[in-house]
FIPA-434749 format. One record per atom (N, C-alpha, C, O, CB): x, y, z. Coordinates in pm, whole numbers, plus 50000, padded with zeros to 5 digits. Each point is the difference from the previous one (the first is absolute). Last residue first. Glycine has a CB too. Layout:
// residues N
XYZ ...
// end
This chain:
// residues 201
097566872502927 499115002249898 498814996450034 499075001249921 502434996849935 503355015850267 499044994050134 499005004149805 500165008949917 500465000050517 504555004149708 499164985949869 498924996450019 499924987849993 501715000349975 502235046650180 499144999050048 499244993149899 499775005849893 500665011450261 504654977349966 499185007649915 498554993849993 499784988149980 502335018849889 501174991650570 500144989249838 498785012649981 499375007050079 501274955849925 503115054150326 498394999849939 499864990049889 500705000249899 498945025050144 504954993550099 499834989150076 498054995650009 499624990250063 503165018850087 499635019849519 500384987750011 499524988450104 499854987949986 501765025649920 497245032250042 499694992649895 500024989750027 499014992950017 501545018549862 500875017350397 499014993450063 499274995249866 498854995750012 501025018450229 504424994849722 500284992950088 498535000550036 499784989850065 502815013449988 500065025549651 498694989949942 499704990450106 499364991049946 501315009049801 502855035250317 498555007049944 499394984649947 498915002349947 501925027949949 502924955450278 498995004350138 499285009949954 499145003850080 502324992150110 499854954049609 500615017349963 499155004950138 499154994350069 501005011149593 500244944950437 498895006549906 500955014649970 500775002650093 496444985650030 504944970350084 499285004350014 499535011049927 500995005149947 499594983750207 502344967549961 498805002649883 499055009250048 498874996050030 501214981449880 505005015750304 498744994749981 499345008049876 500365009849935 499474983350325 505334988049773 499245007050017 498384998550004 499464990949936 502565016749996 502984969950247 499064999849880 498815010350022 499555001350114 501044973249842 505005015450118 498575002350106 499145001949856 500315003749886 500525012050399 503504951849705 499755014149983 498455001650082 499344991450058 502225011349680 502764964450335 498345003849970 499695009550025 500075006050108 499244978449921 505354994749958 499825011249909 498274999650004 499455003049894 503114994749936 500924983150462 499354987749871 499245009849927 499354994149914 500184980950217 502735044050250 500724990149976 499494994649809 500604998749893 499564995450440 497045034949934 501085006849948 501094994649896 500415004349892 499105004650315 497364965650085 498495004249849 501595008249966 500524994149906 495525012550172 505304973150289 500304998549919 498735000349898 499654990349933 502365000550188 498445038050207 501734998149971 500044991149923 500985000949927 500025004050266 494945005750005 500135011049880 501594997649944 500505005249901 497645015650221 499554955050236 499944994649886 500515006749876 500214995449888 498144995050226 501995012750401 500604997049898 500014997949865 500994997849929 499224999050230 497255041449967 501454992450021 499694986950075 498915000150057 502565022549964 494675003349625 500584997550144 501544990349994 500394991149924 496745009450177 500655006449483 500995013350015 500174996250193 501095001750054 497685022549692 498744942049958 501375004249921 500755011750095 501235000750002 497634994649731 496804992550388 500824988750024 501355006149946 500925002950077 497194976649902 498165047949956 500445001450130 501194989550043 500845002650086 496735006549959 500764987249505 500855015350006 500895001350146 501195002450022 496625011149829 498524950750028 501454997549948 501055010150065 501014997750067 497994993949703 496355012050318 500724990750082 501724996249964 500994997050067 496394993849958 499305039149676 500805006250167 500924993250130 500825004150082 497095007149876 500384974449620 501215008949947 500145006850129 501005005050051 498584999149680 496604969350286 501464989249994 501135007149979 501084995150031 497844986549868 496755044750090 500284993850168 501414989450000 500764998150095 496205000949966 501295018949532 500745010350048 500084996050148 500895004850070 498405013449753 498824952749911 500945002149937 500705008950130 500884995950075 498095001449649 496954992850316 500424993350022 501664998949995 500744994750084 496915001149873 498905036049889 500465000450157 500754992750055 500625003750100 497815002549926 500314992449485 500835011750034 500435000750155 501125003350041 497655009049766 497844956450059 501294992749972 501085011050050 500884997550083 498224986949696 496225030750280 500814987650082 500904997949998 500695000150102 498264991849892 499065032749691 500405012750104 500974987850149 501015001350070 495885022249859 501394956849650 501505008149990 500445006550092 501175002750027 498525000349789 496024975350194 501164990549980 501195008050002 500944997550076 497804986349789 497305039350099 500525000350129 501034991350034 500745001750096 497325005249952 500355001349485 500985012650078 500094997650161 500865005850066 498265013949750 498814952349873 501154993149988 500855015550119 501015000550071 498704980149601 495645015550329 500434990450074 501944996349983 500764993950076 496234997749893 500525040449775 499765005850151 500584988450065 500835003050086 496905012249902 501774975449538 500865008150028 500225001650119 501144996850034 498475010949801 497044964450075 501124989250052 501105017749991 500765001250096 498654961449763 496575050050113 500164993150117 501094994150007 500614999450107 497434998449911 500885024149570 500425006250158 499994995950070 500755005850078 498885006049913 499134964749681 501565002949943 500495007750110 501124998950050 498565002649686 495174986050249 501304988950060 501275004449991 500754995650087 498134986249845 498365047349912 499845004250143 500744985050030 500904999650084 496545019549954 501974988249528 501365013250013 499704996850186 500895004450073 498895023249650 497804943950009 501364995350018 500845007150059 501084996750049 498644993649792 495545017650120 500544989050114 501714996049989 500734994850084 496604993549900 499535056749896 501084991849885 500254988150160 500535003250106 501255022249646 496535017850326 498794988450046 500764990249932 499814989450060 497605021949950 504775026849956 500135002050183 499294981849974 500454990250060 498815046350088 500654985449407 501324994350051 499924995550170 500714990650036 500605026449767 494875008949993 500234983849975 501284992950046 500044989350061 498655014949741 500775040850315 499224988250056 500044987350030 500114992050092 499185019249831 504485031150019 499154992549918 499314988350082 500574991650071 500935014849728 500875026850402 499045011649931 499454988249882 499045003049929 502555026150110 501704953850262 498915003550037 499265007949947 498985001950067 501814992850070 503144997349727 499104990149949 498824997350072 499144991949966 502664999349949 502095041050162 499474999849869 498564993549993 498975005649966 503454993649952 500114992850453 499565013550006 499145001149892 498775000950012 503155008150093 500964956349882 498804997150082 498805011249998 498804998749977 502904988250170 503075023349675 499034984649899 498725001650068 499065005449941 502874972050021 501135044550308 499575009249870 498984989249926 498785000349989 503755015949971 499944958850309 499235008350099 498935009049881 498834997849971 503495004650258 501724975849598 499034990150012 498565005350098 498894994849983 503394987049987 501595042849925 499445004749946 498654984149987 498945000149938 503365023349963 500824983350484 499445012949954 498684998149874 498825002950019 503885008150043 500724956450086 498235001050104 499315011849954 498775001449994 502024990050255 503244996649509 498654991449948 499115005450070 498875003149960 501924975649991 503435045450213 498735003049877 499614993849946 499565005949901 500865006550061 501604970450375 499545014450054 498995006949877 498835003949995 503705000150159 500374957849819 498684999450009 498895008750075 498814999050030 502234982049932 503685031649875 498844990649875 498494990850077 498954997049944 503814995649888 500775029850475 499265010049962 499544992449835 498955005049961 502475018450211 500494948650098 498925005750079 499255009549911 498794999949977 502484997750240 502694980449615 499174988950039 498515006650061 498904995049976 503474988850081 501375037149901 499845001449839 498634993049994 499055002649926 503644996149974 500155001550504 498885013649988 499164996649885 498775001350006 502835018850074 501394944549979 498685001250150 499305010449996 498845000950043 502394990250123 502765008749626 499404990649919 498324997550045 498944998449939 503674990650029 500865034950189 499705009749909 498874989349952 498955003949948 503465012949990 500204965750478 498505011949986 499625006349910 499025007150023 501294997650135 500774944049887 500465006849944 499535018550008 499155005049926 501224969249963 498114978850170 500635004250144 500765012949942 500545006250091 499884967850051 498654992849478 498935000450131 500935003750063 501124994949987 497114988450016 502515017349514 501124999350127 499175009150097 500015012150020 502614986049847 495564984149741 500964994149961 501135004250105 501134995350001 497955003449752 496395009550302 500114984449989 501694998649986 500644991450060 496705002849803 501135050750065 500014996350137 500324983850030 500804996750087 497495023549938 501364995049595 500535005850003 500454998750192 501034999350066 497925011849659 497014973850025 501374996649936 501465001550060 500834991049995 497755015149835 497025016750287 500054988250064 501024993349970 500624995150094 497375004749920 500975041649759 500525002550150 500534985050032 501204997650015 496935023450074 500094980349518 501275001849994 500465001450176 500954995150061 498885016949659 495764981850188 500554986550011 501725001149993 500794991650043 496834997849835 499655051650146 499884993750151 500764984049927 500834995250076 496265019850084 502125013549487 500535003650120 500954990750094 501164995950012 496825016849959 498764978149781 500884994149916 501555008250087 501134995750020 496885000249704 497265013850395 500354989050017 501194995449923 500084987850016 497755010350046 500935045949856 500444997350179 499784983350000 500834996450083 498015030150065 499774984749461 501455003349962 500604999550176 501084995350036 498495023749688 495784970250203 500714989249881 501535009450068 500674993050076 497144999749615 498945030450442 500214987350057 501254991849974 500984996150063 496755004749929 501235036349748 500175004650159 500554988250072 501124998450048 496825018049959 499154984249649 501424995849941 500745005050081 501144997249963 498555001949820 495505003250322 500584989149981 501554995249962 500554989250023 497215012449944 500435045150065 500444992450132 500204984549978 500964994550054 497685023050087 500415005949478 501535004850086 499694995150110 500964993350041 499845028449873 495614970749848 501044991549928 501445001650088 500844991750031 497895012349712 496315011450306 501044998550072 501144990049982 500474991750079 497935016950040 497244990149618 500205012249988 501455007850111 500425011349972 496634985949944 500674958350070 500575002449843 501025010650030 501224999649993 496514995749851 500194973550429 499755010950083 501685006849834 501215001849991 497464988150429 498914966749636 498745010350042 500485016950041 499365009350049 499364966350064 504204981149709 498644998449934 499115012350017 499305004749910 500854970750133 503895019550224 499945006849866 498975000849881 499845008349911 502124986650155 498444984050387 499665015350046 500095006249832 499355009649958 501994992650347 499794951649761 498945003050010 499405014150036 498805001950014 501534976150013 504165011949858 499594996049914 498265001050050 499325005649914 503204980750002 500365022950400 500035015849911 499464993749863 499685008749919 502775006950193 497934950050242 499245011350031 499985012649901 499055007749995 501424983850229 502454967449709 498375002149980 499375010350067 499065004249933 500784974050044 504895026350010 498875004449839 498944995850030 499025006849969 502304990149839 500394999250612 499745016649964 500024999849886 499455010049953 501485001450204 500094948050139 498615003449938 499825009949978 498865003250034 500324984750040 505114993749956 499474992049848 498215005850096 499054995349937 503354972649930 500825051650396 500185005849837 499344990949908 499795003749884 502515006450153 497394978050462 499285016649926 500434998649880 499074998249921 501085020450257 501624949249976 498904995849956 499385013949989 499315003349903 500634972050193 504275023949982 499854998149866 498754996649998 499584999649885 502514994750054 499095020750447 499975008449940 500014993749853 499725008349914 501195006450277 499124957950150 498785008850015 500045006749885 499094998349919 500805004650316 503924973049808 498834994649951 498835008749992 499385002049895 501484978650185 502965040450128 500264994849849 498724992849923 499515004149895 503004991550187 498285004750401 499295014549905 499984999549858 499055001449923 501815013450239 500904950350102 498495001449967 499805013849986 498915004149961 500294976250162 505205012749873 499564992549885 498194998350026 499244998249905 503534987450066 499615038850346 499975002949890 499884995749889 499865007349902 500785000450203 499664968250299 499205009050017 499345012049897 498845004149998 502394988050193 502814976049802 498734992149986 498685013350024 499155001649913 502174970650200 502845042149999 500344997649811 498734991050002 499435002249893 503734996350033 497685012750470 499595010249951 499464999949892 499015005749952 502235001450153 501074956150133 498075005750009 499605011749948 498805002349987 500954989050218 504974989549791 499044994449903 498465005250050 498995000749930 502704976850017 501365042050280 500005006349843 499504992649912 499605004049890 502175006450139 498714973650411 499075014250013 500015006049892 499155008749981 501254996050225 502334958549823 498344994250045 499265012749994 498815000149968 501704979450216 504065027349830 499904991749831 498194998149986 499265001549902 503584979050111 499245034450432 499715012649897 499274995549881 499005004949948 503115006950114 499024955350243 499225006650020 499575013049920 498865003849969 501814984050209 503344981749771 498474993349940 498805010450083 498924998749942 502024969850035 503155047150138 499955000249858 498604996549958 499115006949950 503324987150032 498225002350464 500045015349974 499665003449874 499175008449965 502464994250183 499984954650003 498935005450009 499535005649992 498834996549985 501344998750053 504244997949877 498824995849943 499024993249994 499644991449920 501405013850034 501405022350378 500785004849866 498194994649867 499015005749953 505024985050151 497534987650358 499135010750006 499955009949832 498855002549963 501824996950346 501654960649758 498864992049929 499255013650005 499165002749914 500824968450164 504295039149953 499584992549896 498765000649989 499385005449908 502214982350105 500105020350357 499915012649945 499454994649888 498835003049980 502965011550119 499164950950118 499355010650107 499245013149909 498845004149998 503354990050207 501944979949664 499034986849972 498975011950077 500365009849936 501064958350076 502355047250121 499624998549866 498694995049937 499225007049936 502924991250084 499364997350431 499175011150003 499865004749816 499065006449953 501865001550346 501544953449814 498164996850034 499805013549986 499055001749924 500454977650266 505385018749761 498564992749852 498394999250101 498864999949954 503304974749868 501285044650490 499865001849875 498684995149863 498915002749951 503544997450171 498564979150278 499125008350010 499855013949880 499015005949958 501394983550297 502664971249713 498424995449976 499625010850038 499415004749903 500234971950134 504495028450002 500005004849839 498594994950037 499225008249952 503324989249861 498745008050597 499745008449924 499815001049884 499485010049950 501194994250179 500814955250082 498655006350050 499435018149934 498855002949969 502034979550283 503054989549644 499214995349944 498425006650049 498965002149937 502954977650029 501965036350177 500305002949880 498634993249954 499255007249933 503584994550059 498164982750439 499725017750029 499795002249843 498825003549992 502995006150248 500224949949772 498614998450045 499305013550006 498935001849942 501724977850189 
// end
């Protein structure tokens, strides 16, 4: 009877650890799926910047002939920035992947900024209704990103803080979750980055 009572308190404190164990698990699992969701709307944002920067450099090209290099400026930091995004997509949380990720759009903002700069010395282009709709939804897609980016990096923090406090850090150790990195800007381009490029026509 003594034998039987200990092997149950036994197995119950099993059963105990167990269920504490995975909880811990599905909790981490829940905090890395939010990250990984969080980064997939950057992802979006950021592809909708890239399908509107030919039309924009296609309507800036009609009027503004003579700045061919900054237009192809564009063209080559966006092709950039989509490798950045690639690259990052293909292992989110990743910090080389997360830099590669920052500093390509470290230099779209750059030379998409330069663009603007430029194209204020042309009129007609400023009065072009398409080039001033193409900035609005641009300006609108850069605060989407500046959002999504916050969003992101508030879940990589929730994750991070979850994964490394004890108990939990015995099993994120246990089950191998790695810490994920945030999305944040190079720190010489960092008030590039964190400025959407000035589009006001």
């Amino acid at each position: 009877m003594g034998s039987l009572l200990i092997l149950l308190v036994i197995l119950g404190l099993v059963v105990v650890l167990a269920g504490w164990a995975i909880g811990i698990y599905n909790g981490l699992v829940t905090a890395r799926n939010a990250w990984k969701n969080a980064f997939a709307q950057i992802d979006v944002q950021l592809q909708r910047r890239f399908d509107l920067i030919p039309n924009l450099v296609e309507t800036a090209k009609a009027y503004m002939g003579h700045e061919r290099q900054t237009l192809e400026a564009v063209i080559a930091a966006r092709s950039a920035a989509q490798a950045g995004l690639a690259a990052a997509k293909a292992n989110p949380g990743d910090p080389a992947a997360m830099a590669e990720l920052a500093a390509s759009q470290g230099q779209l903002n750059g030379v998409l900024g330069r663009l603007m700069a430029v194209a204020e010395a042309y009129p007609d282009l400023k009065a072009n209704q398409n080039m001033m709709q193409l900035s609005e939804e641009l300006t609108s897609t850069e605060n989407r990103v500046a959002f999504a980016r916050q969003a992101y990096n508030d879940a990589v923090m929730a994750y991070n803080n979850r994964r490394e406090v004890f108990p939990s850090s015995v099993v994120a150790g246990a089950f191998n979750f790695a810490p994920a990195a945030l999305l944040e800007p190079p720190a010489e381009k960092a008030a590039q980055v964190r400025e959407a490029p000035r589009v006001q026509f």
